[in-house]
C-alpha positions as CSV (number, residue, x, y, z in Angstrom):
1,X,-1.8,-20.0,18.5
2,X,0.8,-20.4,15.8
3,X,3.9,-18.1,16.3
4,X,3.1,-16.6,13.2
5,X,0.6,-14.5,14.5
6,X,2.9,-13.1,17.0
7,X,5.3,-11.8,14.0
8,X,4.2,-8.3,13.0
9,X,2.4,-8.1,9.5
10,X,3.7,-5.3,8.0
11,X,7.6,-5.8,8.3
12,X,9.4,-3.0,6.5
13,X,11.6,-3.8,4.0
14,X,15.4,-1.9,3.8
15,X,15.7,0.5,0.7
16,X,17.0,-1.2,-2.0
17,X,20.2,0.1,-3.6
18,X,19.7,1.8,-6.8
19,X,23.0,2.8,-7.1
20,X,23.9,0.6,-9.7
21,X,20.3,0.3,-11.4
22,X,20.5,1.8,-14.8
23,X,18.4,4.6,-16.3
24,X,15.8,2.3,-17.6
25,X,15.4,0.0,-15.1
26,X,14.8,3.2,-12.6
27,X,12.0,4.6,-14.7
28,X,10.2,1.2,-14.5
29,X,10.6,1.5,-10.9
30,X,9.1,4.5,-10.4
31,X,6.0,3.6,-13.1
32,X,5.6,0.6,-10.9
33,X,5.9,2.3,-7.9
34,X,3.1,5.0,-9.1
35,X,1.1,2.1,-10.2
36,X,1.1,1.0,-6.9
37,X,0.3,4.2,-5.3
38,X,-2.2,4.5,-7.4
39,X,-3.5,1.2,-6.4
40,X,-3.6,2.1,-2.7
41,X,-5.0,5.3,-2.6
42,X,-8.4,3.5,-4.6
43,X,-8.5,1.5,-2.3
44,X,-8.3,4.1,0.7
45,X,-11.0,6.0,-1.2
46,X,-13.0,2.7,-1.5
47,X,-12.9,2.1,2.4
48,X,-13.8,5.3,3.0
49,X,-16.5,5.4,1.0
50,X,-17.8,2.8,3.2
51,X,-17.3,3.4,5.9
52,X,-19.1,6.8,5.0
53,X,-21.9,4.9,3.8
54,X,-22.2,3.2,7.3
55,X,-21.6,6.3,9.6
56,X,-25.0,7.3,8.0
57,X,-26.8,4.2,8.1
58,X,-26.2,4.1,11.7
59,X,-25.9,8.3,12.5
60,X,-28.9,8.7,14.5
């Protein structure tokens, strides 16, 4: 067992500090930020399309 897999996967991150981001910079965030959103939530609909899909191949 490598001590890698004792480290927890999904480490959060501190906030970073916008404070000196300027107006620009902070709109990109948030369109890359949405993007990403975006991103996740298809792929929460994706997974639970299949799973879906198998709780009525196997509902009995």
């Amino acid at each position: 067992m490598d001590l890698e897999d004792l480290e927890p996967r999904n480490m959060s991150r501190p906030p970073k500090d916008l404070s000196r981001w300027n107006i620009e910079d902070l709109e990109m965030y948030i369109q890359a930020m949405t993007a990403e959103i975006d991103r996740a939530r298809a792929e929460i609909d994706r997974k639970r399309g299949v799973a879906s899909a198998a709780d009525a191949l196997f509902k009995t």
